[in-house]
N, C-alpha and C positions, 0 to 999 in steps of 0.2 A: 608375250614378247617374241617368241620365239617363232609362233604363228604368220606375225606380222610383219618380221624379220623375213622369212622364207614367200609369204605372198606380195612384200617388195623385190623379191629378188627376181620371181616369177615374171613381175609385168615387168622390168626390163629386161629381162632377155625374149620377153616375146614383140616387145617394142623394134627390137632391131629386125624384126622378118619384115617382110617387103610383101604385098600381095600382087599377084601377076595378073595384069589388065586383063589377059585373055581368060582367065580362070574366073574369074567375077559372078558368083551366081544371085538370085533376084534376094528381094529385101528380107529379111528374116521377120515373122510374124508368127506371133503365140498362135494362133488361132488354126494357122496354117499346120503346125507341129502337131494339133491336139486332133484335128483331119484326118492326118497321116496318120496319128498314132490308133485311131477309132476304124479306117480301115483295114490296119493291121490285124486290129483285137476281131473285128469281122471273119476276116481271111480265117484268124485260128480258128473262129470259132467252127467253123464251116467244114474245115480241112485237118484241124488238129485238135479236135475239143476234149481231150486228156491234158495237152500241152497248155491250155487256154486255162482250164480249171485251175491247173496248178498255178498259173501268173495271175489268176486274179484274187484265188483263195490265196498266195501268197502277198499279194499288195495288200489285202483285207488286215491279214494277220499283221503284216509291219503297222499299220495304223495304230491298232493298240499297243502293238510294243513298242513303238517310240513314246506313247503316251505313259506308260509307264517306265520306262528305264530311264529318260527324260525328267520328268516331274515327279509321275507319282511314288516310285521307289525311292529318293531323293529328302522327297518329303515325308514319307513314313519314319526313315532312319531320327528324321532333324525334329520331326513330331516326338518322337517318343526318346527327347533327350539325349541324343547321339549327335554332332557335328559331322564338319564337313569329313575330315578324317577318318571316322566309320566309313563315310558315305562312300570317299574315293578307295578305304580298303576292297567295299564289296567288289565294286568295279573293275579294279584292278585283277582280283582275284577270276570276272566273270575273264579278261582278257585274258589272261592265265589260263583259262581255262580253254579260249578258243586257239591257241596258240596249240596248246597240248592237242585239244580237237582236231586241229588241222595236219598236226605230224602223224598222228597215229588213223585216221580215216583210212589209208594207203591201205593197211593191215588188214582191213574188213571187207570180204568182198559182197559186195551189195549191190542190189540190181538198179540199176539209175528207170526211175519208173514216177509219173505222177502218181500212181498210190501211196508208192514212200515219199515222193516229198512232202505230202499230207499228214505221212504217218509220224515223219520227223517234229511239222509246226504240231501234232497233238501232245507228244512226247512233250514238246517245250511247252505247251501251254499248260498242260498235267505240273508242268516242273515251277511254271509262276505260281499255279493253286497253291501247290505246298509250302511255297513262300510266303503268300499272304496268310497264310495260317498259322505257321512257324514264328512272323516275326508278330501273333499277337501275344507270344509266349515268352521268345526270346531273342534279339536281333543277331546276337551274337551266333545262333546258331543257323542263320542263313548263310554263310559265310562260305562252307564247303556247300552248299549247295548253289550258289551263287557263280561256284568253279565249274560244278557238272553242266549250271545252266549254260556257259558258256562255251562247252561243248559241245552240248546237244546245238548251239547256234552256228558253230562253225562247221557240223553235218547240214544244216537245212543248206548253209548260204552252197557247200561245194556240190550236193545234190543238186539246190537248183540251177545253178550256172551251169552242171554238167547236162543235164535236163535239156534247158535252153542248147546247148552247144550240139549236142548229138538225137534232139528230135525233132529240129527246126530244118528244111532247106535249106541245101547249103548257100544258094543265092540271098534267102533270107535270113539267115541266119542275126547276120548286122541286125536288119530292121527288129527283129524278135526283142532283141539284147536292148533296142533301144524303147520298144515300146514298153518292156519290165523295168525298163529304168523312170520312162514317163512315170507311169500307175507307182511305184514303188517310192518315187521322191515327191508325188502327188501327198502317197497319204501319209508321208511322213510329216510333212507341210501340216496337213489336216492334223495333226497328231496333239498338236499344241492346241489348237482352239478344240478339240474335242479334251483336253485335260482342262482346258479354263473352265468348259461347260461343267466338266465331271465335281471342279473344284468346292462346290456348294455341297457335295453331299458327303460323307463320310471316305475317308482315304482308304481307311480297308475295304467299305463296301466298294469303291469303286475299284481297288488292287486284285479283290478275288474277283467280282464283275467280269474286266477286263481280263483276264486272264481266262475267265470261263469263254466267254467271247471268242478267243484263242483257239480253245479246245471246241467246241463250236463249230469255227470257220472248217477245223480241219473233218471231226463229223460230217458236215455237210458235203463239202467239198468231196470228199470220199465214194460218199453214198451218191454222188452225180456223176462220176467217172460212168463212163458209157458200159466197161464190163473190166473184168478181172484181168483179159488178157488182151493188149491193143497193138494193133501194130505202129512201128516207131514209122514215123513221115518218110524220114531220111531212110529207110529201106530195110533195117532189121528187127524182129522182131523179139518184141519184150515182152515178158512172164511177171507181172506181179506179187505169183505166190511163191519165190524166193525172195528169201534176204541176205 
């Protein structure tokens, strides 16, 4: 209700703006967006292929975690005799957790580096294994882990954003910002039809699967970084082997 309430309110007060005949630009076309967005991902890959790894091994990694925080976490709880009420505790407890993540980050001084933000999606995907493995014991005791996980999620998202912000041109900075947004709402998209596929086979084999998948992307992703020490686009240079 509340949703619905606030996205009524939205379209009328954007109904009262007025667009200005001279400002008019040409027709808006999917195909035209996905273009743009492929010679952006070119550009990194050419110019910034630290920065590039990290945005695609990071759209990789949301793929499977929407498929799991989405459905299949959802459905483990409700599978093995827990309602919705378990379900929104964990949840709650993950937001809790990124909330806490996000005040205390400031504390840690940590090198803004695609090595780490790789090193953060492995962290987290180490932290889904141990969830699917925990909750074939006891669901109850995902709970505080459920909190950590949502800390370790609130280090990946402010590493990556900071990532993006300070190793992109500053002229491209925008486009970067838009093309990790493309790739990142792409495979969220993906996320559900890749959980309907998953849905025929066993919910834990697919929970630790997917998670291993996770830990994986950030493996690889790592071991393809061009070297240990790279220089940032925007003009200073970054050291990987701090944290």
């Amino acid at each position: 209700m509340f949703n619905t309430l606030t996205y009524a309110i939205s379209i009328v007060i954007l109904c009262t703006f007025s667009e200005n005949s001279q400002n008019k630009t040409s027709a808006f076309r999917l195909k035209q967006v996905y273009q743009e967005n492929l010679s952006c991902i070119k550009s990194l890959f050419q110019e910034a292929p630290g920065l590039f790894i990290a945005i695609f091994g990071s759209s990789v990694c949301i793929l499977f975690i929407g498929s799991l925080l989405r459905f299949i976490i959802p459905a483990v709880a409700v599978s093995q005799g827990n309602g919705e009420i378990f379900t929104s505790w964990i949840f709650s407890l993950m937001a809790a957790g990124t909330i806490t993540g996000g005040l205390i980050y400031g504390r840690f001084a940590i090198n803004i580096s695609p090595l780490n933000v790789m090193r953060n999606w492995f962290f987290y995907g180490i932290l889904l294994i141990l969830m699917s493995f925990i909750a074939l014991y006891s669901l109850e005791a995902l709970l505080p882990v459920a909190f950590v996980l949502g800390m370790s999620g609130a280090f990946v998202d402010i590493f990556l954003v900071t990532l993006i912000q300070s190793w992109s041109f500053a002229e491209n900075t925008g486009k970067t910002f838009g093309t990790f947004s493309t790739l990142a709402n792409t495979a969220e998209a993906l996320s559900g039809l890749l959980s309907g596929l998953a849905a025929a086979a066993s919910l834990m084999v697919v929970f630790a699967g997917m998670s291993s998948l996770i830990v994986l992307t950030g493996i690889i992703s790592m071991a393809c970084l061009p070297d240990k020490k790279q220089k940032n686009i925007s003009g200073s240079n970054e050291s990987d082997s701090s944290i």
